[in-house]
N, C-alpha and C positions, 0 to 999 in steps of 0.2 A: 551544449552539453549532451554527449549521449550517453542514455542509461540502461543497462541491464539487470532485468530483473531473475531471481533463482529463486530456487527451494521449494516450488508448490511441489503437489504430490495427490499420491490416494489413500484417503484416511479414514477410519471408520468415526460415527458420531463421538463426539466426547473427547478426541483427541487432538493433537499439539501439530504447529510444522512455525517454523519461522524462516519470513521470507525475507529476500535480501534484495537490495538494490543499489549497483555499483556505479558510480559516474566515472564520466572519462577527463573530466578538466577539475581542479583545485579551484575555480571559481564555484562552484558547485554551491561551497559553505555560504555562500552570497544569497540563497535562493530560498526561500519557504517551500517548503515541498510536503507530498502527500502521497496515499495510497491508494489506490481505486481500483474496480474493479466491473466486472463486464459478465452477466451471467446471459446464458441464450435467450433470444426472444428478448431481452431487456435494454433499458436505455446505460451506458456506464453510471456508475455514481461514486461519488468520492465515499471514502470508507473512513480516513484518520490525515487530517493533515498536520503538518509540526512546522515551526517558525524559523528563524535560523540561530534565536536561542534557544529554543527547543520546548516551546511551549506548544503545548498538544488540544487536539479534541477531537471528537470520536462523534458517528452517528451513530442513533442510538440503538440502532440492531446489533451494534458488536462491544457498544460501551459493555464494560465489567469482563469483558473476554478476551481483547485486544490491546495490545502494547505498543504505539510507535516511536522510536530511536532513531538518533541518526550519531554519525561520526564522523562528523565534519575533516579530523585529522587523516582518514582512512577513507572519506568521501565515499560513505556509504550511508546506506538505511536502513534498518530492519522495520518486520512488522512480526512481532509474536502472538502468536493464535492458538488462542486456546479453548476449550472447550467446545470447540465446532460441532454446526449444525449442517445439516444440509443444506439448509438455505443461503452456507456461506458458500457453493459451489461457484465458480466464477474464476473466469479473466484474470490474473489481478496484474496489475499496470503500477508504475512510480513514475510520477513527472513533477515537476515544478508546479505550486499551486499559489493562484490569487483570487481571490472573495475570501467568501464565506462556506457554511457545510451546506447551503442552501445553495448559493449562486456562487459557482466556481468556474475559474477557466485556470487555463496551464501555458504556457512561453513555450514549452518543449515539443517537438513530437513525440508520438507516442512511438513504446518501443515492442516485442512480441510478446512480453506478458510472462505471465509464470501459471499456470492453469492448478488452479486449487479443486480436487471432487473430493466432497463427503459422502461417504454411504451412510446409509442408516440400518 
């Protein structure tokens, strides 16, 4: 399945942007998937992974700010962000996800990302 992610942008602290991520196969709905993301000098980390019933969970740097969906019919994903900090500056990536929010890996390659900066 290859995926494309959209939507990041340049936003100042406190604001919104929701990102998108498109598959290319109707298998898609088959697959737990997540959102992650990649800030400079950093290791990647998963940010919100969602089930393929759509049960979610969140690390806790973004819990209370962060939204993940997905639309299995339209084989896609959202992630809605909101009240950004700087600290949410980063990479951000969708791929297929299997563990945990600690111990994760993904089935997919990785695809060019959607580059989220906050200023402050």
């Amino acid at each position: 399945v290859q995926l494309v992610e959209s939507g990041g942008g340049l936003v100042q602290a406190g604001g919104s942007l929701r990102l998108s991520c498109a598959a290319s196969e109707s298998t898609y709905s088959q697959y737990a998937m997540g959102w992650f993301r990649q800030a400079p000098g950093k290791q990647r980390e998963l940010v919100a992974p969602i089930t393929t019933g759509g049960n979610t969970n969140y690390v806790d740097s973004v819990k209370g700010r962060v939204n993940i969906s997905r639309d299995n019919a339209e084989n896609t994903m959202f992630l809605q962000m909101n009240s950004l900090k700087p600290t949410d500056t980063a990479l951000y990536y969708c791929n297929t996800h299997r563990g945990s929010l600690n111990r994760w890996g993904v089935l997919g390659t990785w695809g060019q990302g959607t580059q989220v900066t906050v200023s402050s």
